[in-house]
VOLODREN-636146 format. One record per residue: y, z, x of N, C-alpha, C in turn. Coordinates in steps of 0.001 Angstrom, whole numbers, plus 500000, padded with zeros to 6 digits. Layout:
BEGIN
ATOM  n.v  n.w  n.u  ca.v  ca.w  ca.u  c.v  c.w  c.u
ATOM  Y  Z  X  Y  Z  X  Y  Z  X
...
END
This chain:
BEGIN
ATOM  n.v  n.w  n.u  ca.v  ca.w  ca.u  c.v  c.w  c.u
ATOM  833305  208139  795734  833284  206903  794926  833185  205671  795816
ATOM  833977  205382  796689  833994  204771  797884  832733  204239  798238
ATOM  832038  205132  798536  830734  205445  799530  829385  204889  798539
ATOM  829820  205068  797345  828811  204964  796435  828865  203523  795716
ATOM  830308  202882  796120  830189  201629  795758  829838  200780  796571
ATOM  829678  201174  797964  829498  200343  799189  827889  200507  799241
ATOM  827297  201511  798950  825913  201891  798645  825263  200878  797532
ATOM  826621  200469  796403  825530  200135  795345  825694  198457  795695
ATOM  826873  197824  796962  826959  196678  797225  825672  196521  798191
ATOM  825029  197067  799027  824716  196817  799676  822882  197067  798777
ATOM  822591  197890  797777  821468  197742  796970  821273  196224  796602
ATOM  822662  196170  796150  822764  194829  795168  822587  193597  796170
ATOM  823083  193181  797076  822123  192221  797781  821159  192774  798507
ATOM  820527  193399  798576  818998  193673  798872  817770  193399  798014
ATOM  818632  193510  796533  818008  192496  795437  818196  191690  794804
ATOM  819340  190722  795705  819093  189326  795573  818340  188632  796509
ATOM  818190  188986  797508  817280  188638  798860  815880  189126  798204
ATOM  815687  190124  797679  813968  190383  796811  814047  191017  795713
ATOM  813809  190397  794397  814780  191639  793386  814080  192710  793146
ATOM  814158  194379  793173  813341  195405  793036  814376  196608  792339
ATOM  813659  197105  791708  814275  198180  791310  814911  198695  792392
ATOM  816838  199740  791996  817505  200310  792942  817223  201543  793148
ATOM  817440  202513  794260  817000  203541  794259  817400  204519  793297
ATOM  817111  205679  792762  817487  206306  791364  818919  206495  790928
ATOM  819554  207082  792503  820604  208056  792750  821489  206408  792238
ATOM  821539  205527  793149  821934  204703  793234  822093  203879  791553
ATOM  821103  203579  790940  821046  203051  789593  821957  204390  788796
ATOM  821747  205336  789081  822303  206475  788099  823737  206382  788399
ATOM  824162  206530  789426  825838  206006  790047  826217  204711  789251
ATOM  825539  203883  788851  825715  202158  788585  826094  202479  787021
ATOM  824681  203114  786878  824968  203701  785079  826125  204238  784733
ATOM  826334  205232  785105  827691  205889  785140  829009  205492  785194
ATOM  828880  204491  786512  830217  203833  786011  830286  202901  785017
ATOM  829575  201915  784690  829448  201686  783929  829735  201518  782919
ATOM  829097  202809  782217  828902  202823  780660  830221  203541  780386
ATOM  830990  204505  781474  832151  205435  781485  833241  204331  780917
ATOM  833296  203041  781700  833702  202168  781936  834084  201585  780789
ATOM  832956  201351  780243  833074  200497  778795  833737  201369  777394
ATOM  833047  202783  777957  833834  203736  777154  835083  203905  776740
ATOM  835633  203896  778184  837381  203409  778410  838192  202549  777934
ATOM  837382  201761  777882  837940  200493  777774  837769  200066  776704
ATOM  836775  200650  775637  836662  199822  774650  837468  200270  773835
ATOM  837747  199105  772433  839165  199100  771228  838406  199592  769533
ATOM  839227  199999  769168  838791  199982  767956  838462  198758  766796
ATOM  838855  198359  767480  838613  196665  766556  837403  196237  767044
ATOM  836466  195949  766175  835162  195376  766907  834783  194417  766522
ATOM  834548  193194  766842  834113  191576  765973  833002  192032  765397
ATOM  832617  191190  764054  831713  191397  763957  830894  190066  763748
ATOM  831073  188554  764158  830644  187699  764077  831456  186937  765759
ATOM  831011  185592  766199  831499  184959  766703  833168  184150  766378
ATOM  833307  184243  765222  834492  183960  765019  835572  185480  765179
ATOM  834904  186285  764940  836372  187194  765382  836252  187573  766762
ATOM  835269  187323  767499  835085  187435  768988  836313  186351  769437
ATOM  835837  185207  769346  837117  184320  769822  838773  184847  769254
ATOM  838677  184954  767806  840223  185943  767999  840465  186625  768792
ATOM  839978  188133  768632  840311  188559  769568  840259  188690  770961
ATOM  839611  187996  771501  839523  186998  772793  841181  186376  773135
ATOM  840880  185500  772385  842574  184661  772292  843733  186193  772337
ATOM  843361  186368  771512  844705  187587  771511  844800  188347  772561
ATOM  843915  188918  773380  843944  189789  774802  844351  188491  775513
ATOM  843992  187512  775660  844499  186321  776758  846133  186020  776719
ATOM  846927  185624  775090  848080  185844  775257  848699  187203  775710
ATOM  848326  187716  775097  848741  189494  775778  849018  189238  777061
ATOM  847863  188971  777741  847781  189116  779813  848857  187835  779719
ATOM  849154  186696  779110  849705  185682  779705  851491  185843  779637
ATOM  851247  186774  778680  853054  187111  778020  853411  188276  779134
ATOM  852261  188895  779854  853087  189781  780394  852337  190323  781795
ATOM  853287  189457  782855  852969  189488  784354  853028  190716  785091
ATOM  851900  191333  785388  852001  192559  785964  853100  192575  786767
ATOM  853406  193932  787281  854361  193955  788913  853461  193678  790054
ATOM  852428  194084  790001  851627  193609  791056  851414  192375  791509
ATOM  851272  191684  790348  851330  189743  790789  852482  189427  790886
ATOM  853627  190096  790383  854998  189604  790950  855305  190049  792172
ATOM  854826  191050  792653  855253  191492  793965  854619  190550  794741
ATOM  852887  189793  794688  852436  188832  795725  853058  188058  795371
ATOM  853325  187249  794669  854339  185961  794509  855355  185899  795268
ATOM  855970  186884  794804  857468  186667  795517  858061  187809  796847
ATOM  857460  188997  797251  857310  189303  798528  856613  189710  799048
ATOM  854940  189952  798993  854331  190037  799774  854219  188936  801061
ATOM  854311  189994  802333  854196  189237  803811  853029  188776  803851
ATOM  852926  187943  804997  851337  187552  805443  850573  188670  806003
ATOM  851143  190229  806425  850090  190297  806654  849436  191266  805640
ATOM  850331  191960  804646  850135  192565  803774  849075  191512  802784
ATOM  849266  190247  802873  847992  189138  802176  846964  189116  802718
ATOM  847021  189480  804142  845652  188926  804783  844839  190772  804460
ATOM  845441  191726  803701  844585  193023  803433  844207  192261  801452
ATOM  845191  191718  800904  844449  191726  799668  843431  190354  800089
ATOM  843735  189530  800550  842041  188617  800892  840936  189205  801034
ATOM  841160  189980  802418  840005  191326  802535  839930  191937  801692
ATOM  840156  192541  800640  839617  193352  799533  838990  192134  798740
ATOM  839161  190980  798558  838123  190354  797864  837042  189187  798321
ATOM  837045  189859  799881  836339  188796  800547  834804  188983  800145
ATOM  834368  190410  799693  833047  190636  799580  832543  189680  798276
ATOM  833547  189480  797004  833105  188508  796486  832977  186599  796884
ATOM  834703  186681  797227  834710  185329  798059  833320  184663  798958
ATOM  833070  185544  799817  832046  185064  800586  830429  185285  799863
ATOM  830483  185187  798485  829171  185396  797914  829153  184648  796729
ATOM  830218  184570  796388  830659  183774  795036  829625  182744  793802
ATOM  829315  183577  793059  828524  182950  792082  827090  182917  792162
ATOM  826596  183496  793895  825383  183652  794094  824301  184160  793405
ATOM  825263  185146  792632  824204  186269  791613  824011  185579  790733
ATOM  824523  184528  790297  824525  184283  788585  822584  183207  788583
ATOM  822209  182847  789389  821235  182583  789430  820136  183346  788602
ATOM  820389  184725  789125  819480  185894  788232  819498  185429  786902
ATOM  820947  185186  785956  821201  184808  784853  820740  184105  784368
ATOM  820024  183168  784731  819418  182017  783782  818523  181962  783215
ATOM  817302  182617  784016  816068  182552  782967  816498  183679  781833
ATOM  817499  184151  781615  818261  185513  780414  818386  184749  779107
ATOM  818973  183542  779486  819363  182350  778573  818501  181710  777704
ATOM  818894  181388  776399  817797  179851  776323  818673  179025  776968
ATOM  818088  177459  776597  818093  176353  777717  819377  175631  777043
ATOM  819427  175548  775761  821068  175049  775490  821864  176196  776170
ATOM  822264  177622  776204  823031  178122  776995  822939  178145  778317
ATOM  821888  177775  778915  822080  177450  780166  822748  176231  780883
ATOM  823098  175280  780055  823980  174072  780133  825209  174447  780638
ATOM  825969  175181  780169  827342  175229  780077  827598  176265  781173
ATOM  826461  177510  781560  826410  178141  782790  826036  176798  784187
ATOM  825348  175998  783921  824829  174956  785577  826062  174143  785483
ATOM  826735  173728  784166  828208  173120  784672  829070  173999  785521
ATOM  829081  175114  784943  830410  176160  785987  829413  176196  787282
ATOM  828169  176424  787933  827708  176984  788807  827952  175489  789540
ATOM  827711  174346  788976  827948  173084  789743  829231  172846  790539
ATOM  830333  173532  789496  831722  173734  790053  831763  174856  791225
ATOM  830986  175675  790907  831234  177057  792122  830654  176864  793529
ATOM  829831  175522  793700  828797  175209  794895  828947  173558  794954
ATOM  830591  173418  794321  831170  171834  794741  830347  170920  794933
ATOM  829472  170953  793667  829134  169920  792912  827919  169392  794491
ATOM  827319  169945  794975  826023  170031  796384  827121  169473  797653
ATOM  828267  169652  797514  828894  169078  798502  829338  171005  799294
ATOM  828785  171242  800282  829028  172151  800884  830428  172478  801753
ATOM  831182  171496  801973  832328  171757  802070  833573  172214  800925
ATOM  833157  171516  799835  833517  171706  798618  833377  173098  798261
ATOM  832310  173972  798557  831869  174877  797749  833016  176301  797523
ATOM  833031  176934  796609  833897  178091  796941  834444  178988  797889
ATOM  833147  179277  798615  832873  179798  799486  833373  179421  800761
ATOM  833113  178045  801043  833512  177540  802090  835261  177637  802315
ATOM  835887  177179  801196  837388  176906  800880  837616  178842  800831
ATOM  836861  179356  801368  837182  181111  801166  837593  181090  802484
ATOM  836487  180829  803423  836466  180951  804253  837391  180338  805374
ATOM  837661  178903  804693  839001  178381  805512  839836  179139  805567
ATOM  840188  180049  804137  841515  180603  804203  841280  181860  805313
ATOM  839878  182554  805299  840686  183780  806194  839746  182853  807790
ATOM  839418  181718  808299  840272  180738  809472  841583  180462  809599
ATOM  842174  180328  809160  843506  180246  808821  844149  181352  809177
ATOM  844416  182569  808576  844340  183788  808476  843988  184762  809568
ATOM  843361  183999  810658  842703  184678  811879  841958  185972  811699
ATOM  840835  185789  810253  840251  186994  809713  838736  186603  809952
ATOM  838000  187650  809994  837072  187523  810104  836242  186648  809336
ATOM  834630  185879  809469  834169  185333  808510  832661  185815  807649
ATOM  832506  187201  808603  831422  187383  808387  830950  188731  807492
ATOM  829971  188645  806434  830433  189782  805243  830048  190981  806204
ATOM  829523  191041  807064  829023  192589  807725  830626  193447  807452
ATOM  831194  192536  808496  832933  193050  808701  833319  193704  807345
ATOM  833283  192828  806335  834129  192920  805307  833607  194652  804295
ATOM  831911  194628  804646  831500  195863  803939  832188  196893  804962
ATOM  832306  196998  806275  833047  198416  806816  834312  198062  806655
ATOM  835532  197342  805864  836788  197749  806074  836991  197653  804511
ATOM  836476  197314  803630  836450  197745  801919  836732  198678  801316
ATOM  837482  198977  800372  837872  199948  800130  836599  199974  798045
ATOM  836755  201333  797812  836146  201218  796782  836348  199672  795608
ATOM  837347  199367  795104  838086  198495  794426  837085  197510  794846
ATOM  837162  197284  796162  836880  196083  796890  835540  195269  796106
ATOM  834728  196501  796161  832906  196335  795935  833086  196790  794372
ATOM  833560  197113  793616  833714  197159  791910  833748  195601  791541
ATOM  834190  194821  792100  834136  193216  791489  832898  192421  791746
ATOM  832529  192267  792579  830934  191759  792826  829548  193028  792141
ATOM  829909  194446  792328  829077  195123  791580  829175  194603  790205
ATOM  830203  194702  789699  830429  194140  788334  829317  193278  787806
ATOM  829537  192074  789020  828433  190768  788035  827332  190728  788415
ATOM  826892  191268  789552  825649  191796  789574  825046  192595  788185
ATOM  825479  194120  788132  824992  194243  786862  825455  193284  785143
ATOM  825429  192733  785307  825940  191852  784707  824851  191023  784438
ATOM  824203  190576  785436  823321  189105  785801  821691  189777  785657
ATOM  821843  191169  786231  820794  191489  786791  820099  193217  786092
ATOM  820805  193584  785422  820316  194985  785082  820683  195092  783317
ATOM  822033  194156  782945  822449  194503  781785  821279  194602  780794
ATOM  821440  195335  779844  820155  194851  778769  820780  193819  777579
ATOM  821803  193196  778255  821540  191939  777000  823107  190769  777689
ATOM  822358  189679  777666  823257  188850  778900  824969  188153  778298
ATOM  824694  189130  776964  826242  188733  776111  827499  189573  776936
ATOM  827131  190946  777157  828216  191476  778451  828846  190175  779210
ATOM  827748  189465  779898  828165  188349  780344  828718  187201  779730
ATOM  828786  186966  778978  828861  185750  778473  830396  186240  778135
ATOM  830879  187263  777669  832093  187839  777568  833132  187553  779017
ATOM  832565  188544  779390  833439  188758  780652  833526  187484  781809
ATOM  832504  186015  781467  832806  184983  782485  833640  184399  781299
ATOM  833495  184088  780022  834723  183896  779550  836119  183588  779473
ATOM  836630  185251  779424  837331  185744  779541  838364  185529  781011
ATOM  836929  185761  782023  837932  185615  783343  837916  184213  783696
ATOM  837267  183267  783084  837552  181743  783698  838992  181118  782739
ATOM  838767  182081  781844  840165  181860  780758  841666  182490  781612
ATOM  841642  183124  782047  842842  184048  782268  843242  183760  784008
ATOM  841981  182960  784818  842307  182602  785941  843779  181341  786445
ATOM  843253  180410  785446  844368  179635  785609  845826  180260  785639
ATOM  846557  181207  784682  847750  181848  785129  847564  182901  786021
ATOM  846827  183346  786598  846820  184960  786595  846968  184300  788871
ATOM  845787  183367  788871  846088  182997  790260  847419  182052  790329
ATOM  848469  181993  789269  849830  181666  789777  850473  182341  791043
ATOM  850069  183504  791238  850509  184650  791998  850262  184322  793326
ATOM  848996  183667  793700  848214  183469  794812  848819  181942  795096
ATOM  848678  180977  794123  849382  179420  794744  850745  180147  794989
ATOM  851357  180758  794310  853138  180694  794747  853143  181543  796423
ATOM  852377  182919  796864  852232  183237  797825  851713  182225  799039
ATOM  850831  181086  798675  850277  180431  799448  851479  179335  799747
ATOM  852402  178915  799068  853377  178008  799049  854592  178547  799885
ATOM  854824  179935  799308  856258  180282  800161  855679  180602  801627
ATOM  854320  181065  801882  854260  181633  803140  853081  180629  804348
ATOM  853540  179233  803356  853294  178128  804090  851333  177978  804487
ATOM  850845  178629  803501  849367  178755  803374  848901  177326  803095
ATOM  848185  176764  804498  847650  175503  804335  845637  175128  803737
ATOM  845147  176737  803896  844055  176584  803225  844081  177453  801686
ATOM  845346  176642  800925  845361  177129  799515  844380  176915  798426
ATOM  843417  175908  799132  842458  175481  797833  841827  176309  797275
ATOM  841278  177289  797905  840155  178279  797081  841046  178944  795732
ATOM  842356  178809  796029  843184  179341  794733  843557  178159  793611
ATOM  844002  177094  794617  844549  175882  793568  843350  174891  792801
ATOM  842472  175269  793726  841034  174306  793360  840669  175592  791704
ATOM  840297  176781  791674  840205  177854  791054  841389  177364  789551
ATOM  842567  177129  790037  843856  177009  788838  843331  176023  788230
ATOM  843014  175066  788735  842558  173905  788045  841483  173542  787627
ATOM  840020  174005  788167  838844  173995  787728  838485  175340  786208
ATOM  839202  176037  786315  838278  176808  785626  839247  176439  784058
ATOM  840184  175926  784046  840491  175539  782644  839483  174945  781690
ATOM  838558  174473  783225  836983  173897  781932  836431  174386  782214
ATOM  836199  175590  782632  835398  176509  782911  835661  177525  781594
ATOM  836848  177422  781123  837158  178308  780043  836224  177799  778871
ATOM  836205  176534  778919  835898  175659  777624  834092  175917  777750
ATOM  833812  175803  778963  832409  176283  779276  831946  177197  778688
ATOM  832717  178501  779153  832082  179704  778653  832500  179782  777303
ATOM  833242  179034  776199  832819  178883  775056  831949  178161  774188
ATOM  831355  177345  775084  830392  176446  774656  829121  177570  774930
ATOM  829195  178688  776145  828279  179406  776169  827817  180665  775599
ATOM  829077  181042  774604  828940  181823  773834  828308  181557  772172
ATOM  828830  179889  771861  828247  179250  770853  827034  178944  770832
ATOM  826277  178716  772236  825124  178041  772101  823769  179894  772228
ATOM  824585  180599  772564  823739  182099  772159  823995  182649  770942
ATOM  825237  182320  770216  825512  182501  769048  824186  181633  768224
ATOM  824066  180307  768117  823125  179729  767438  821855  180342  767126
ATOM  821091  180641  768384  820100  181293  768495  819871  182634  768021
ATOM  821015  183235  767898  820715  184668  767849  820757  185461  768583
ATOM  821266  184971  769776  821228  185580  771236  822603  186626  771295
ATOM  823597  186256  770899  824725  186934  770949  825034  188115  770061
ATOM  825205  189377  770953  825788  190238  770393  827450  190178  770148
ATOM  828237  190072  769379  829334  189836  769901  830058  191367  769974
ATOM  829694  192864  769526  829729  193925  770029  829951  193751  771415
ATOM  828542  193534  771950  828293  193732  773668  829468  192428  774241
ATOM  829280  191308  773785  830165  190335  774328  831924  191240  774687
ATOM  832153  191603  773404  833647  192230  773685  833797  193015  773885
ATOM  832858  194184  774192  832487  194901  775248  832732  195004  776761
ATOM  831873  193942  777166  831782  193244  778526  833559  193042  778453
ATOM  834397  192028  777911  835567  191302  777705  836362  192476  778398
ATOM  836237  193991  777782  836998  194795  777752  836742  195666  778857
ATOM  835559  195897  779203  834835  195939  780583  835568  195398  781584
ATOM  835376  194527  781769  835740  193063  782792  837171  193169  783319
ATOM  837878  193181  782341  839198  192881  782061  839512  194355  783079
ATOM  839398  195855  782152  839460  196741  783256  839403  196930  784569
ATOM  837973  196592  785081  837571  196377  786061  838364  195046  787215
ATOM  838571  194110  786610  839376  193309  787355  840358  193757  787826
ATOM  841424  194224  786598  843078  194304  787157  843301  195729  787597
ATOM  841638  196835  787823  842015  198453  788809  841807  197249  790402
ATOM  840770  196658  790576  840858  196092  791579  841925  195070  792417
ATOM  842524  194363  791225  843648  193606  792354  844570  194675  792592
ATOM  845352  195636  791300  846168  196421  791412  845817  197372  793080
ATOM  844969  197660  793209  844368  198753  794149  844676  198178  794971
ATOM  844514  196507  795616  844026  195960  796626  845740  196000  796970
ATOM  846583  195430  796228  847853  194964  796582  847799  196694  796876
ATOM  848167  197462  795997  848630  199279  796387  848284  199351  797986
ATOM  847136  198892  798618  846293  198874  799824  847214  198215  801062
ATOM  847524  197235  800140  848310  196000  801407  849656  196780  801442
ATOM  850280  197312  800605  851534  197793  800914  851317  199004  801488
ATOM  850777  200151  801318  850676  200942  802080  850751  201153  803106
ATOM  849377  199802  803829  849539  199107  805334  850900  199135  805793
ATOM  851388  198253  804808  852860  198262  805924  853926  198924  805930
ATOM  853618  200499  805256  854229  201466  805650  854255  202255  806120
ATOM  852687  202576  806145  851779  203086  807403  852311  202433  808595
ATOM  852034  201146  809019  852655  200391  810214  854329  200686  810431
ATOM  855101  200710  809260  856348  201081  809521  856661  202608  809856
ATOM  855802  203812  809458  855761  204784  810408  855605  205250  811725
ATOM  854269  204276  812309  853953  204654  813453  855035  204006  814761
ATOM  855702  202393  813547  856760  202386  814823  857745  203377  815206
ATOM  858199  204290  813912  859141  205062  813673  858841  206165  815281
ATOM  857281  206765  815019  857007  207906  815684  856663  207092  817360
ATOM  856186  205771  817410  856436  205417  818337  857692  205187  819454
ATOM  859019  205123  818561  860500  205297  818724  860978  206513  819180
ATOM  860398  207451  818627  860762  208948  819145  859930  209422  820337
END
């Protein structure tokens, strides 16, 4: 699984650099998870207009907001620095690419929904100010961090989890057959970011993290980023563009896919440092 997600990261920018069909094995791996994926994940309740999409939208958002994993309580309140500097690395492959794909997305759109996507993308590439940009404020943090900056690094020390979040919006942007998956799942996660990176400002605060912006800039920008991606679900709704099936689909998709990956990444960082707390052990003897 591992091997096959690092395979399908490394397809996936090969066609953003030229876009071409992926190799079979490779698309058939993509399919698979996928659709398994959505299988899983999906509820018996199914909208059947734009108005019960936003219900139940709202209702999975209080859900996640009423109830704080252990995993984000454990980074909050004791994960070490260096057990942080392994969950950074598990999401550096997106960090350092951030929003790049969604470009694919646009000509998917009509041109009123493409409004409310170039506002968020304006926010994700700080508004042409390149210091501003996501990416950049990624990268301070693992300067800071004394981590590497360059994605080569980041594809050999990734763990599967790692490359499931950028695969994600790739197919998403670029293979889905209908761009409401998306329109769901950026939603959803620009909705649920503001609490969910509480975890990450409070870690960045107790453990004296001076390049916190890529998290606090994130807490605070995407609250209109939430409002965005409902303006971008209305303006495909108008048209006819929106499935809201596939939309809460994607939602339920997304949502999965997100919280196996942080969960994994933190599981990753602690391990580390019990792994490390063994070898001093056997180093002692």
């Amino acid at each position: 699984m591992s091997d096959l997600q690092k395979e399908l990261f490394l397809a996936n920018r090969s066609c953003i650099k030229q876009l071409k069909p992926l190799d079979s094995r490779i698309a058939a791996f993509e399919r698979d998870w996928i659709y398994s994926t959505i299988s899983k994940t999906r509820t018996a309740n199914i909208p059947a207009d734009l108005g019960a999409l936003r219900q139940q939208l709202a209702n999975l958002v209080e859900e996640d907001r009423s109830e704080v994993p252990p995993s984000a309580l454990y980074v909050a309140e004791h994960m070490t620095r260096d057990e942080f500097k392994i969950l950074v690395q598990e999401f550096a492959l997106d960090g350092l690419t951030e929003a790049q794909v969604f470009y694919h997305l646009m000509p998917r759109l009509n041109l009123a929904a493409q409004m409310p996507m170039l506002r968020m993308m304006i926010d994700e590439f700080g508004s042409g100010n390149l210091k501003r940009s996501h990416t950049t404020l990624y990268v301070d943090l693992l300067k800071e961090l004394e981590m590497p900056v360059d994605l080569e690094f980041y594809i050999g020390a990734n763990s599967s989890a790692g490359f499931s979040f950028p695969n994600m919006f790739c197919w998403l942007t670029m293979r889905a057959d209908d761009p409401s998956y998306f329109a769901g799942v950026i939603t959803y996660f620009e909705t649920v970011v503001p609490f969910f990176f509480e975890c990450y400002t409070s870690i960045c605060e107790r453990l004296q993290i001076k390049a916190h912006t890529y998290y606090s800039e994130h807490v605070h920008i995407d609250v209109f980023h939430a409002i965005e991606g409902q303006r971008l679900l209305k303006a495909m709704d108008a048209t006819g563009d929106l499935d809201p099936v596939k939309a809460w689909h994607g939602i339920c998709m997304g949502r999965g896919i997100i919280n196996a990956a942080f969960d994994a990444a933190v599981d990753k960082a602690r391990c580390r440092k019990h792994f490390d707390r063994e070898r001093v052990v056997e180093r002692a003897i």
